[in-house]
Structures are given as structure tokens and as C-alpha cells.
PQR file with spaces between the fields and no chain letter, atoms N, CA, C, O and H, PARSE charges and radii, in Angstrom:
ATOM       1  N    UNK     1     -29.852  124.101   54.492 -0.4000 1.5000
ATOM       2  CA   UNK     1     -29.569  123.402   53.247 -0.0000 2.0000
ATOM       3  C    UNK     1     -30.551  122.236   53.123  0.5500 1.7000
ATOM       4  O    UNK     1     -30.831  121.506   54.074 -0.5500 1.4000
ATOM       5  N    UNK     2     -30.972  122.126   52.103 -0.4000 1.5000
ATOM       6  CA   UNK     2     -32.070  121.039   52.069 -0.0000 2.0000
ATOM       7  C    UNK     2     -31.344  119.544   51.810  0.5500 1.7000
ATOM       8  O    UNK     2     -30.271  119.273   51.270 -0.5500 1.4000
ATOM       9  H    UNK     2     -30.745  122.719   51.330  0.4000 1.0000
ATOM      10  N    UNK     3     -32.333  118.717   52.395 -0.4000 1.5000
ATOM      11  CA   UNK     3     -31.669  117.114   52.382 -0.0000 2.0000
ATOM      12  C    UNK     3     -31.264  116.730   50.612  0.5500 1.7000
ATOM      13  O    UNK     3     -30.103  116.324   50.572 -0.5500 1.4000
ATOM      14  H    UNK     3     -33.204  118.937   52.834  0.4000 1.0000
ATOM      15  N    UNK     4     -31.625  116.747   49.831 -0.4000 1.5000
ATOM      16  CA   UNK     4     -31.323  116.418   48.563 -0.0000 2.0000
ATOM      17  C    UNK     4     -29.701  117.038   48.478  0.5500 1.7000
ATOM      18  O    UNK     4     -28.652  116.396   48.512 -0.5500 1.4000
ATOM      19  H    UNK     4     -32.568  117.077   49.864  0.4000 1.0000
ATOM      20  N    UNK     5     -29.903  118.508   48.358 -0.4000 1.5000
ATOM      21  CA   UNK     5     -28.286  119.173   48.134 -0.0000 2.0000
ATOM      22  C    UNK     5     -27.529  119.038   49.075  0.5500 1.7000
ATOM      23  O    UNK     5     -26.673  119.904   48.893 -0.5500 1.4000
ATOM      24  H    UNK     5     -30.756  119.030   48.331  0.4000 1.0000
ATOM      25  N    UNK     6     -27.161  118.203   50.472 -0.4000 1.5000
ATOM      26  CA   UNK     6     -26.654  118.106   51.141 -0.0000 2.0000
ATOM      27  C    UNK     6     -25.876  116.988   50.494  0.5500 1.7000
ATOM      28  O    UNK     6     -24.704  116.933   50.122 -0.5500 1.4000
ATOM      29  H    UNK     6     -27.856  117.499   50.620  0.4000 1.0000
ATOM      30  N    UNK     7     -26.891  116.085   50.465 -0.4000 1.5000
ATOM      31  CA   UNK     7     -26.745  114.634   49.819 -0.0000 2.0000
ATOM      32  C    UNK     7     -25.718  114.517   48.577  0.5500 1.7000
ATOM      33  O    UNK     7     -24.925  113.613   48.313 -0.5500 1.4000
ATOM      34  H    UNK     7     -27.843  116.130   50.768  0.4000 1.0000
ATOM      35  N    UNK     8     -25.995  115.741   47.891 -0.4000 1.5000
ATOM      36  CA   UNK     8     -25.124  115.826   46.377 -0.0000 2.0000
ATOM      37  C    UNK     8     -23.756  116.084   47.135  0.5500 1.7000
ATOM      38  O    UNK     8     -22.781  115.337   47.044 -0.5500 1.4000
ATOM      39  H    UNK     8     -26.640  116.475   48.104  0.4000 1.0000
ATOM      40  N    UNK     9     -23.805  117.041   47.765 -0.4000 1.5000
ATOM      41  CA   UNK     9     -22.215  117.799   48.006 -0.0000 2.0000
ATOM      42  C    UNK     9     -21.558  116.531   48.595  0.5500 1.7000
ATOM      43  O    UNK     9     -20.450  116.292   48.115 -0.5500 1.4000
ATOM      44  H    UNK     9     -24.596  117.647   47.839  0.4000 1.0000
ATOM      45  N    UNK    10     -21.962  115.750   49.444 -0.4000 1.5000
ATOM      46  CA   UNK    10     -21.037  114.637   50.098 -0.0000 2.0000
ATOM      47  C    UNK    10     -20.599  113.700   49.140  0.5500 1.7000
ATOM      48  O    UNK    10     -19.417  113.402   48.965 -0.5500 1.4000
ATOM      49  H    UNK    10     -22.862  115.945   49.834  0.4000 1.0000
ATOM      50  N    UNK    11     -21.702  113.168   48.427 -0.4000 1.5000
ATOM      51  CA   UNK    11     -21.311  112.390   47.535 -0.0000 2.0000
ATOM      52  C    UNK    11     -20.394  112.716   46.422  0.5500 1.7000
ATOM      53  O    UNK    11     -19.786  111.816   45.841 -0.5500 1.4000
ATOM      54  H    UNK    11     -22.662  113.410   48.569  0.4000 1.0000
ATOM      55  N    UNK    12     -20.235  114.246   46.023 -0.4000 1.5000
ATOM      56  CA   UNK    12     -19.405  114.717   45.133 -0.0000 2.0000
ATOM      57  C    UNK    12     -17.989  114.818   46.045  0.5500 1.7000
ATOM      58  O    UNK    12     -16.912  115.113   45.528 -0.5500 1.4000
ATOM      59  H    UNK    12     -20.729  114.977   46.495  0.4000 1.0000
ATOM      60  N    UNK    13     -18.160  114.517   47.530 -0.4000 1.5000
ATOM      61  CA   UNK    13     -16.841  115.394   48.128 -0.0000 2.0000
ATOM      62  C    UNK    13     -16.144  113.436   48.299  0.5500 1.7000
ATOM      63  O    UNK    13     -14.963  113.228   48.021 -0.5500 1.4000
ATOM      64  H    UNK    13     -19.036  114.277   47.950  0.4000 1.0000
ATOM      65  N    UNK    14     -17.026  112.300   48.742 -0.4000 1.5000
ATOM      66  CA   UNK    14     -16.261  111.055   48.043 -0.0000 2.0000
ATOM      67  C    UNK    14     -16.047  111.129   47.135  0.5500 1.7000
ATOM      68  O    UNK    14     -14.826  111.106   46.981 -0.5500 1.4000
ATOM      69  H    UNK    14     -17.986  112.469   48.968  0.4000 1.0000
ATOM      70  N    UNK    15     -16.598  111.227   46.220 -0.4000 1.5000
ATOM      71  CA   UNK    15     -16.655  110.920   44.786 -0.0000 2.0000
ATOM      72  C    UNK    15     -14.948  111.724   44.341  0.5500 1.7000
ATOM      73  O    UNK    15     -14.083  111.037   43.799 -0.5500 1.4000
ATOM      74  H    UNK    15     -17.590  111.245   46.345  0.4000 1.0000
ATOM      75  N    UNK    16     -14.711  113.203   44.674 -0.4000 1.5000
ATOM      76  CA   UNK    16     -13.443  113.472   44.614 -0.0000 2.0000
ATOM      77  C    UNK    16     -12.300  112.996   45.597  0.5500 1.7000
ATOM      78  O    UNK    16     -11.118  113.184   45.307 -0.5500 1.4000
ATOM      79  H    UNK    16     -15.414  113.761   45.114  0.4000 1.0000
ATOM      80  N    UNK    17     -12.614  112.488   46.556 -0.4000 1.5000
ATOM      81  CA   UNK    17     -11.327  112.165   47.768 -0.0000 2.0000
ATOM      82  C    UNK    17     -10.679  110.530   47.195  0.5500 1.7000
ATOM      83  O    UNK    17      -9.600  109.939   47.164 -0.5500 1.4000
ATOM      84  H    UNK    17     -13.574  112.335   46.792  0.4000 1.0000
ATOM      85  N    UNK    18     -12.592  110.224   46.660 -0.4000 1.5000
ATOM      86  CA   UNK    18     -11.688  108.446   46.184 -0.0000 2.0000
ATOM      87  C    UNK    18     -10.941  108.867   44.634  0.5500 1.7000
ATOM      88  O    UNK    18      -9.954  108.147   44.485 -0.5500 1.4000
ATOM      89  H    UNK    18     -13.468  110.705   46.685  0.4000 1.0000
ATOM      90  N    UNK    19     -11.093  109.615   43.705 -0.4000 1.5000
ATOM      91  CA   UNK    19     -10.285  109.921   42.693 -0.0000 2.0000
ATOM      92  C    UNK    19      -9.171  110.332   43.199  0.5500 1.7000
ATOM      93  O    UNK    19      -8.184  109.634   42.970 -0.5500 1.4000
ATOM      94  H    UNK    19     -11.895  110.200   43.826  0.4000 1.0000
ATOM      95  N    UNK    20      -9.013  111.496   43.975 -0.4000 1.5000
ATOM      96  CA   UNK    20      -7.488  111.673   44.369 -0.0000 2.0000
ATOM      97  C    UNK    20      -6.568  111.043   44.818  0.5500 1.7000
ATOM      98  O    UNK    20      -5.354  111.245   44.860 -0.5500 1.4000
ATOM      99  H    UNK    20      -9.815  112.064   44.160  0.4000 1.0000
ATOM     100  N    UNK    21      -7.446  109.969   45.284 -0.4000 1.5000
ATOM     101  CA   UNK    21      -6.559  108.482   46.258 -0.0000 2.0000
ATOM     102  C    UNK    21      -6.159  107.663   44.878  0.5500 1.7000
ATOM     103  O    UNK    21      -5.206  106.924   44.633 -0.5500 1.4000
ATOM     104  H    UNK    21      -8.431  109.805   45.249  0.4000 1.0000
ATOM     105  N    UNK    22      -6.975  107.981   44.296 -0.4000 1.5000
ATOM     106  CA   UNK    22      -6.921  107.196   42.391 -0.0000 2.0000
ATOM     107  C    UNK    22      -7.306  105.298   43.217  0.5500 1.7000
ATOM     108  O    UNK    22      -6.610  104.286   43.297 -0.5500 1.4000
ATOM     109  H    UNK    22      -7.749  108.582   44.495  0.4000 1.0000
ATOM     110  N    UNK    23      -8.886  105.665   43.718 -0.4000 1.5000
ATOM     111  CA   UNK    23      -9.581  104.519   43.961 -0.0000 2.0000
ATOM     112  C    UNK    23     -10.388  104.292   42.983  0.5500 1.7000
ATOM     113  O    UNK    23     -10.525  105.404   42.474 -0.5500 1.4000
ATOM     114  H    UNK    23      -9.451  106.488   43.653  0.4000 1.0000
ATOM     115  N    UNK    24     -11.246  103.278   42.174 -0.4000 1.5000
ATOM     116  CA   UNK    24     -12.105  103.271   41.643 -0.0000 2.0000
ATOM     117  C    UNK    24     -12.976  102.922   42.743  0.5500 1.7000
ATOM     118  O    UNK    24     -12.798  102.520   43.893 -0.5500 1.4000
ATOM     119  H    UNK    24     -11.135  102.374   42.588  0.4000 1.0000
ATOM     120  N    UNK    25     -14.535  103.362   41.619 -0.4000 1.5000
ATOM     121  CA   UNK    25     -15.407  102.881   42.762 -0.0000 2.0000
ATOM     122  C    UNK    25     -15.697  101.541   43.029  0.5500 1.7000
ATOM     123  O    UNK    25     -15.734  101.172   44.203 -0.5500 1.4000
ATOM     124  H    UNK    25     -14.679  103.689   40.685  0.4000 1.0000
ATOM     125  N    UNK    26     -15.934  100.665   42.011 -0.4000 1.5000
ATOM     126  CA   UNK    26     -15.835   99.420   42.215 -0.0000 2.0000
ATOM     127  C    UNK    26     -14.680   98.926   43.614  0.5500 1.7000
ATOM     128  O    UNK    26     -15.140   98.464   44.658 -0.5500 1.4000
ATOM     129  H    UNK    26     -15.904  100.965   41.057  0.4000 1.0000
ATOM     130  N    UNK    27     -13.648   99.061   43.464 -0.4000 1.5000
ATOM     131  CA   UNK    27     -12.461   99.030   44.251 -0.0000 2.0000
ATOM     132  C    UNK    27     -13.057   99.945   46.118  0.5500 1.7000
ATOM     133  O    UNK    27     -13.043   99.483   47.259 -0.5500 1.4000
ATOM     134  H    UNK    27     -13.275   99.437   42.616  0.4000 1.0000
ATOM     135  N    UNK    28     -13.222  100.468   45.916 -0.4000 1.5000
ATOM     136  CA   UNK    28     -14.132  101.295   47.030 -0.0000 2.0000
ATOM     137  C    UNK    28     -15.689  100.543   47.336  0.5500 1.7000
ATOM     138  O    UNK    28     -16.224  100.706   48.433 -0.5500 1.4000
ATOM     139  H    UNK    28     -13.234  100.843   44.989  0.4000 1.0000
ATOM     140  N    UNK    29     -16.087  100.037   46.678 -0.4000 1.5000
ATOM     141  CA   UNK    29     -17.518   99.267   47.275 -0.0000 2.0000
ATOM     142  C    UNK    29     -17.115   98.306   47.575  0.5500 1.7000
ATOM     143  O    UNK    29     -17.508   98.143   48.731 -0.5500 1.4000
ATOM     144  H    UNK    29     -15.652   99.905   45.788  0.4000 1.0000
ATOM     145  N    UNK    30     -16.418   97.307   47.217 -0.4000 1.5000
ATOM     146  CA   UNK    30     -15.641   96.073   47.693 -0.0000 2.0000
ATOM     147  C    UNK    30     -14.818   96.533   48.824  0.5500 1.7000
ATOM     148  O    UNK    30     -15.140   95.719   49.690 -0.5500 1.4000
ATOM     149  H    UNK    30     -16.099   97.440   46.279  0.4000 1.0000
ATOM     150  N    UNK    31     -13.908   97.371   49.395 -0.4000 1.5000
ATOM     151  CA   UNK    31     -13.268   97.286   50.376 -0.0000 2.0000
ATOM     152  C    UNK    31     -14.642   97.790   51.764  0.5500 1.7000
ATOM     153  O    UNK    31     -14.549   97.488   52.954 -0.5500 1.4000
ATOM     154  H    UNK    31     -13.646   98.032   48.692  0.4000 1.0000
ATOM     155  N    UNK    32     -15.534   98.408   51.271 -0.4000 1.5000
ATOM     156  CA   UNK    32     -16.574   98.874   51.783 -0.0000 2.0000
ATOM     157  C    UNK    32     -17.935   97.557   52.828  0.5500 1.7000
ATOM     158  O    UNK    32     -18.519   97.503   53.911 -0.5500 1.4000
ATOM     159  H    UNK    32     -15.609   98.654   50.304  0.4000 1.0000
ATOM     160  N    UNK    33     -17.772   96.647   51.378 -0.4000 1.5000
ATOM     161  CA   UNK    33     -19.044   95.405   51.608 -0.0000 2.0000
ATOM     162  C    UNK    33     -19.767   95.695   50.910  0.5500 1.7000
ATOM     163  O    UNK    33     -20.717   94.916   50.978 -0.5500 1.4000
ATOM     164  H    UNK    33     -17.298   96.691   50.499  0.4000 1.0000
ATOM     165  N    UNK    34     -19.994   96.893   49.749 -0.4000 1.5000
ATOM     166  CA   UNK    34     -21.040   97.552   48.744 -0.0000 2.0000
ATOM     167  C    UNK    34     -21.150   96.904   48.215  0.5500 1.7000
ATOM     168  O    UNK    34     -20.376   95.948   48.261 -0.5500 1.4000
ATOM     169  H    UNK    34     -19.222   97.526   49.694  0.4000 1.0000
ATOM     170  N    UNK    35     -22.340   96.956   47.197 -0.4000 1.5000
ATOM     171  CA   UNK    35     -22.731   96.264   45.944 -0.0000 2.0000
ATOM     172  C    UNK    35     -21.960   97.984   45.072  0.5500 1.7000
ATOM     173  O    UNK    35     -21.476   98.985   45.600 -0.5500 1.4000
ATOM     174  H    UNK    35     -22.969   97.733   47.159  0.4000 1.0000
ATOM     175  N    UNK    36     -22.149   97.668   43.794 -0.4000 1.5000
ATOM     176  CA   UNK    36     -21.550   98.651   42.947 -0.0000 2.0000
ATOM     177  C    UNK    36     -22.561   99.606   42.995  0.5500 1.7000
ATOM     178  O    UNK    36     -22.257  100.786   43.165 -0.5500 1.4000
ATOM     179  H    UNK    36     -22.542   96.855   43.364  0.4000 1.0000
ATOM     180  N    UNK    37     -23.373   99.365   42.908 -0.4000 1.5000
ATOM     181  CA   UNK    37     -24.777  100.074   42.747 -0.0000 2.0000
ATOM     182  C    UNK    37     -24.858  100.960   43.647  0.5500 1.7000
ATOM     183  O    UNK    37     -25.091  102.129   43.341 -0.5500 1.4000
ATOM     184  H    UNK    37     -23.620   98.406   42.771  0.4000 1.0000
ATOM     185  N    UNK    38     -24.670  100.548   44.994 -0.4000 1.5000
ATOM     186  CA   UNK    38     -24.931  101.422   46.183 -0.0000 2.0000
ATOM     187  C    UNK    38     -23.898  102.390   46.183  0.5500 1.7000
ATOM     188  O    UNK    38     -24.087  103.460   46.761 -0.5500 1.4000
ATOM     189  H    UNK    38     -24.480   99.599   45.243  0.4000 1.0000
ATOM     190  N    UNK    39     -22.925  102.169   45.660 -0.4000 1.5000
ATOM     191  CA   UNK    39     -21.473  102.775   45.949 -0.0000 2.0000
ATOM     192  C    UNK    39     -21.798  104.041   45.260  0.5500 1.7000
ATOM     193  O    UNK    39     -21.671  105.164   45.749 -0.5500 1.4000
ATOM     194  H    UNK    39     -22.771  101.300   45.191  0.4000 1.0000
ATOM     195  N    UNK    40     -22.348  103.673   43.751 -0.4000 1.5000
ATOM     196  CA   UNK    40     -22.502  104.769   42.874 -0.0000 2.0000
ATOM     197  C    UNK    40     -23.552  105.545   42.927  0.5500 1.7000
ATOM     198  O    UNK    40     -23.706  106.559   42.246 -0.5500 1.4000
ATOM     199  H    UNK    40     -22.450  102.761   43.354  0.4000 1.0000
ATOM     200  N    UNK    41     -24.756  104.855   44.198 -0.4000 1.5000
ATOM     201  CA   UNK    41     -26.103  105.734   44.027 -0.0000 2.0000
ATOM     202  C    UNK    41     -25.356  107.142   45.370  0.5500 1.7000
ATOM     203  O    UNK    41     -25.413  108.367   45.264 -0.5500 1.4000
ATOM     204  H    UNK    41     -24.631  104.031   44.751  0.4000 1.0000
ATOM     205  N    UNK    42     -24.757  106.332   46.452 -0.4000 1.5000
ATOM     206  CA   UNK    42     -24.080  107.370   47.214 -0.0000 2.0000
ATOM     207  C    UNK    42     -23.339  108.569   46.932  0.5500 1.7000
ATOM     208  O    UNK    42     -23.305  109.671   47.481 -0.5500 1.4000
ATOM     209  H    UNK    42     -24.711  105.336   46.538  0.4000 1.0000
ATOM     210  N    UNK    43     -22.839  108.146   46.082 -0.4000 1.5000
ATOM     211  CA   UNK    43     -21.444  109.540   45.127 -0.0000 2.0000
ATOM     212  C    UNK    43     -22.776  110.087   44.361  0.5500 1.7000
ATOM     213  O    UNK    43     -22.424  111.173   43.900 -0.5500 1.4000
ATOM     214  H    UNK    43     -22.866  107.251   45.637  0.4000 1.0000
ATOM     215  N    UNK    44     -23.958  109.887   44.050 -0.4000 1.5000
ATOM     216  CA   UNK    44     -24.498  110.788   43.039 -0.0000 2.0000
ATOM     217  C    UNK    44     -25.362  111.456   44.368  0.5500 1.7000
ATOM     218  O    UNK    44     -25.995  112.479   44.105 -0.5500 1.4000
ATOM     219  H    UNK    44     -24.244  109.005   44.424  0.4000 1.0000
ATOM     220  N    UNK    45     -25.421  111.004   45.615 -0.4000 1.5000
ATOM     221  CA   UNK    45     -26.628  111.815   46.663 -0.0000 2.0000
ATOM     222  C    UNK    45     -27.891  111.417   46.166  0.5500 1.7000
ATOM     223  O    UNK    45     -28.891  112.135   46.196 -0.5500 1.4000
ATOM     224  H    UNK    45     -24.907  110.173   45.829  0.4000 1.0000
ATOM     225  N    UNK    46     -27.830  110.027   45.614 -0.4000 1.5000
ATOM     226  CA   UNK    46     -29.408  109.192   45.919 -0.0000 2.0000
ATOM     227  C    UNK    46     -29.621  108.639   46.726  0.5500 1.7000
ATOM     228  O    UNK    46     -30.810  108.407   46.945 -0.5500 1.4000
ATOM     229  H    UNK    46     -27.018  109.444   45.590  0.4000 1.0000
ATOM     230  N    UNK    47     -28.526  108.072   47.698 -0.4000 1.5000
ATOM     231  CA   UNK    47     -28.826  107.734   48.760 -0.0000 2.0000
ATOM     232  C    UNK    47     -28.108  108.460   50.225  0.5500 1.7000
ATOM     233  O    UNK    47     -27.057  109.085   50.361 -0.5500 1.4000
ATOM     234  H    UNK    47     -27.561  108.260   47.520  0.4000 1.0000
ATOM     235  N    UNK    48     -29.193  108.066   51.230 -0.4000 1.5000
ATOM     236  CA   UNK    48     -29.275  108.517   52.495 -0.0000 2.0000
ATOM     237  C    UNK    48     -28.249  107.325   53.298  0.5500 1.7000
ATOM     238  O    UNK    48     -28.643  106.377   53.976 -0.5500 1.4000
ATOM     239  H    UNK    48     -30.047  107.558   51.120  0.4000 1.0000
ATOM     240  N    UNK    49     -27.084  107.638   53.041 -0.4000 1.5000
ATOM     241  CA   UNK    49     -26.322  106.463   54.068 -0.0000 2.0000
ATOM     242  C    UNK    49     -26.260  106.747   55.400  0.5500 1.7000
ATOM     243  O    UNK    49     -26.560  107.929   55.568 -0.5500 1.4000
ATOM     244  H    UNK    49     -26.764  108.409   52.490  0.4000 1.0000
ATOM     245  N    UNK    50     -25.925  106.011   56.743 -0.4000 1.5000
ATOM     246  CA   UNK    50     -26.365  105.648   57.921 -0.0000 2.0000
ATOM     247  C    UNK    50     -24.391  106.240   58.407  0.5500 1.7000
ATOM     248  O    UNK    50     -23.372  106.089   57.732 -0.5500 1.4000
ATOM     249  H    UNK    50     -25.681  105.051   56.606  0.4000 1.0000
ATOM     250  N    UNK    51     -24.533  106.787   59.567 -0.4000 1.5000
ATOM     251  CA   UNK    51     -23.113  107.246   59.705 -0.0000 2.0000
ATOM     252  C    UNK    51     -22.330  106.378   59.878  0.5500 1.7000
ATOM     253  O    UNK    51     -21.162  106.729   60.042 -0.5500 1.4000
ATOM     254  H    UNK    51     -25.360  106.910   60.116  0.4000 1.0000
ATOM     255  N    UNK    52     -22.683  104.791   59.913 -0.4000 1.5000
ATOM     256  CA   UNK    52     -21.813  104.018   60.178 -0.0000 2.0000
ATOM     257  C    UNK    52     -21.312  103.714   58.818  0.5500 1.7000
ATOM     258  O    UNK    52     -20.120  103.437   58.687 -0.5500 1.4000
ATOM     259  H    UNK    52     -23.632  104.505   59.780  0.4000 1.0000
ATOM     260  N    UNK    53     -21.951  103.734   57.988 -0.4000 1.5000
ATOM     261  CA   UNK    53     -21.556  103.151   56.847 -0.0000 2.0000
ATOM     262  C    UNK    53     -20.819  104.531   55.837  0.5500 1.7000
ATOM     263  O    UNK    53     -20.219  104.338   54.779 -0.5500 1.4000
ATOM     264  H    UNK    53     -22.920  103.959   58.095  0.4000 1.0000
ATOM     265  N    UNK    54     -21.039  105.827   56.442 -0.4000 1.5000
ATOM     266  CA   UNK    54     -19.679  106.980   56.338 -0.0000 2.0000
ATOM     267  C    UNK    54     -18.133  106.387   56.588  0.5500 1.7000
ATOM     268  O    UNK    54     -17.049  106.267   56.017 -0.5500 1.4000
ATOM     269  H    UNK    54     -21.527  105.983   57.301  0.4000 1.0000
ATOM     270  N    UNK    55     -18.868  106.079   57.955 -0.4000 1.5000
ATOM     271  CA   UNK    55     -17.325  105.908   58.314 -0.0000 2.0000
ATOM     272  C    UNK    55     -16.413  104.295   58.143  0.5500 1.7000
ATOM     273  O    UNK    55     -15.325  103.922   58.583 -0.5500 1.4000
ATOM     274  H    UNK    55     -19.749  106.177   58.419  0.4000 1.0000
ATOM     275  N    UNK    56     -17.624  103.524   57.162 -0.4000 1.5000
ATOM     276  CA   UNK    56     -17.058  102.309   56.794 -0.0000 2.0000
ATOM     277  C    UNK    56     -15.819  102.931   55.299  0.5500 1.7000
ATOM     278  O    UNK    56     -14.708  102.474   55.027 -0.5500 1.4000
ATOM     279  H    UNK    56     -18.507  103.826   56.804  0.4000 1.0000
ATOM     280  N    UNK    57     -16.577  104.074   54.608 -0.4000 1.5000
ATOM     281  CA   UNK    57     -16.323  104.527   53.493 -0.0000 2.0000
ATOM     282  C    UNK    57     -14.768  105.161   54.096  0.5500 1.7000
ATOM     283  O    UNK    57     -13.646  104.817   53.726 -0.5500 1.4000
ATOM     284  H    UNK    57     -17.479  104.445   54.828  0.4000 1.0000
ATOM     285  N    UNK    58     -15.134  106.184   55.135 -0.4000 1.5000
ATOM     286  CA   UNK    58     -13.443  107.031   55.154 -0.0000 2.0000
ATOM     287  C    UNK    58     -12.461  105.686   55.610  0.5500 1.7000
ATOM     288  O    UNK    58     -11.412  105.480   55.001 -0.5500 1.4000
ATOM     289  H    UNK    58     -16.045  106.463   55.436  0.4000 1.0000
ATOM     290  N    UNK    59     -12.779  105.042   56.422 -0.4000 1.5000
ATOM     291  CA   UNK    59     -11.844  103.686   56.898 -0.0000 2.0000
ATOM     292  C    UNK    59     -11.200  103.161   55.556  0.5500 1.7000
ATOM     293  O    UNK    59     -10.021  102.808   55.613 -0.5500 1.4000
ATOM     294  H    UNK    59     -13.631  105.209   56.918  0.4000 1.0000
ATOM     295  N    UNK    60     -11.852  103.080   54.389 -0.4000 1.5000
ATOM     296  CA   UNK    60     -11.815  102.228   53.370 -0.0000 2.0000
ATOM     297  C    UNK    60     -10.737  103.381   52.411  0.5500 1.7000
ATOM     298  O    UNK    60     -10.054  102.894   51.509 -0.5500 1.4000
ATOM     299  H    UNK    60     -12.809  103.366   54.343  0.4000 1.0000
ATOM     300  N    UNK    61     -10.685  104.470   52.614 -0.4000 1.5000
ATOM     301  CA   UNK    61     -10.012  105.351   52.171 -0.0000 2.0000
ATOM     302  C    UNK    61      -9.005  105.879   52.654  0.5500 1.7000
ATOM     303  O    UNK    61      -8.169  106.565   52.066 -0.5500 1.4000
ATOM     304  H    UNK    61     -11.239  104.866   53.347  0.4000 1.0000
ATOM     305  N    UNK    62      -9.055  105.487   54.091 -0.4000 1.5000
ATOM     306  CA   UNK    62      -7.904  106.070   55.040 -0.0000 2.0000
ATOM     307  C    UNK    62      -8.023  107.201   55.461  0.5500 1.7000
ATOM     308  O    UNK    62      -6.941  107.683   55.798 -0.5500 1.4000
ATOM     309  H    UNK    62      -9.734  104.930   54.569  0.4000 1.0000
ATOM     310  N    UNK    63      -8.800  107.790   55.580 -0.4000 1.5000
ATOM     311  CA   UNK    63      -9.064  109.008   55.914 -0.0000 2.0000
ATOM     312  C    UNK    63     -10.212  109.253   57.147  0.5500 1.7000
ATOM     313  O    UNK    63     -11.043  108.375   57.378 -0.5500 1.4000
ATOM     314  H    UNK    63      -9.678  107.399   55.305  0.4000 1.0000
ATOM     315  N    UNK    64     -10.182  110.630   57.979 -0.4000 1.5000
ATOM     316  CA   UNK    64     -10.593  111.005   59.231 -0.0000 2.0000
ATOM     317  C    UNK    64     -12.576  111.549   58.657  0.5500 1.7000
ATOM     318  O    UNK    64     -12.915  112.626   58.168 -0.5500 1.4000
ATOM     319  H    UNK    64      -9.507  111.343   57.791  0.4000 1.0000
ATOM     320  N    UNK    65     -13.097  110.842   58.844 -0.4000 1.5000
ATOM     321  CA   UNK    65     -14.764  111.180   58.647 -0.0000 2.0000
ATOM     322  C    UNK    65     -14.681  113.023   58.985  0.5500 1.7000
ATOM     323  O    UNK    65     -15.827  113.469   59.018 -0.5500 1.4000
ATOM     324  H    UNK    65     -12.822  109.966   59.241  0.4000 1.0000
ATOM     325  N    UNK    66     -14.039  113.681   59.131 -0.4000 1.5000
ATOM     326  CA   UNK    66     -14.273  115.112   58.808 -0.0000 2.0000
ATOM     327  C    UNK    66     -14.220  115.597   57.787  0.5500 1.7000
ATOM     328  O    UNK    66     -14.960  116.465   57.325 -0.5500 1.4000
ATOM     329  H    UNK    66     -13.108  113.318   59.105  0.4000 1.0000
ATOM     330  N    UNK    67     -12.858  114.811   57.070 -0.4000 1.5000
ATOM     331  CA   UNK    67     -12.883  115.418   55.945 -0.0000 2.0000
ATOM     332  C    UNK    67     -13.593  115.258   54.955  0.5500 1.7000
ATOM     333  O    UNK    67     -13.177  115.762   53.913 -0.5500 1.4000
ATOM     334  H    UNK    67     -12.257  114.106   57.446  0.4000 1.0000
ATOM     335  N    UNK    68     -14.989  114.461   54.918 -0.4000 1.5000
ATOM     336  CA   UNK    68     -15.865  114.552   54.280 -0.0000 2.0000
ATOM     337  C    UNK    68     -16.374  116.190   54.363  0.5500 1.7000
ATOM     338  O    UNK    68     -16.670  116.695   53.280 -0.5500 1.4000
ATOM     339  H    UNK    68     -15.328  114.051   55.766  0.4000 1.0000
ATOM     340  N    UNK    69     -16.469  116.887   55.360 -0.4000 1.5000
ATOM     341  CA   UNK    69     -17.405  117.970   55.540 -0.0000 2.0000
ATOM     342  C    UNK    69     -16.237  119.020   55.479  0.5500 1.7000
ATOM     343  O    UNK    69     -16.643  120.093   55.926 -0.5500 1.4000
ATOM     344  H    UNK    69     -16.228  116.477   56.239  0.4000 1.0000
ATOM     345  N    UNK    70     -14.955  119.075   55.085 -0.4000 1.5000
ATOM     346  CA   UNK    70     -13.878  120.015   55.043 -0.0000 2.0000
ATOM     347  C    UNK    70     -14.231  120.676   53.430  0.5500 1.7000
ATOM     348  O    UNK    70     -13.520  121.562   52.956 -0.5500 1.4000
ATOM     349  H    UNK    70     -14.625  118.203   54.722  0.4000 1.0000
């Protein structure tokens, strides 16, 4: 799978886990340390985040860093 479409699917698979939690993103970059910007370039797979800052995101959601990739 190439790095770009990898990038999309994760960010689409936050992008749905924080709606189902009925997080906004704003609300999710702040519990995070994000700027808004970053929050939203991540959910679109413009950016390359660092696994720590994955698992700052599932912490912030309550959830187990697998289920990003479930």
C-alpha cells in the first residue's frame, strides 16, 4: 500500500472513531496539545504523525491504538 493511501485510511478511521465518540475535532486537538490545523491535516492523511503522537490521539479518545488498524 503506498504511503499517501495508508495515510488517508487512518485518518478517515480517526476521523470516524472521534465522530462516533461524538468528539469534535477541535475538542480532540485540545485534549491532544494540537493546534486545529494539525488535527485536521491528520484526519485528511496530510500528515505523517510520529507513533507517539497516535497514541496521544487514542488516549485522548479512550481507546486501544489497534483499533486504529481494525
Amino acid at each position: 500500500m503506498k504511503e499517501e493511501r495508508f495515510l488517508e485510511l487512518l485518518g478517515r478511521r480517526i476521523s470516524d472513531i472521534r465522530r462516533t465518540k461524538n468528539v469534535k475535532q477541535s475538542e480532540l486537538a485540545r485534549r491532544c496539545e494540537f493546534g486545529n490545523a494539525s488535527m485536521s491535516r491528520i484526519e485528511s492523511g496530510k500528515a505523517n504523525i510520529t507513533i507517539l503522537n497516535l497514541g496521544k490521539i487514542a488516549d485522548a479518545l479512550q481507546i486501544e491504538m489497534k483499533e486504529f488498524f481494525q
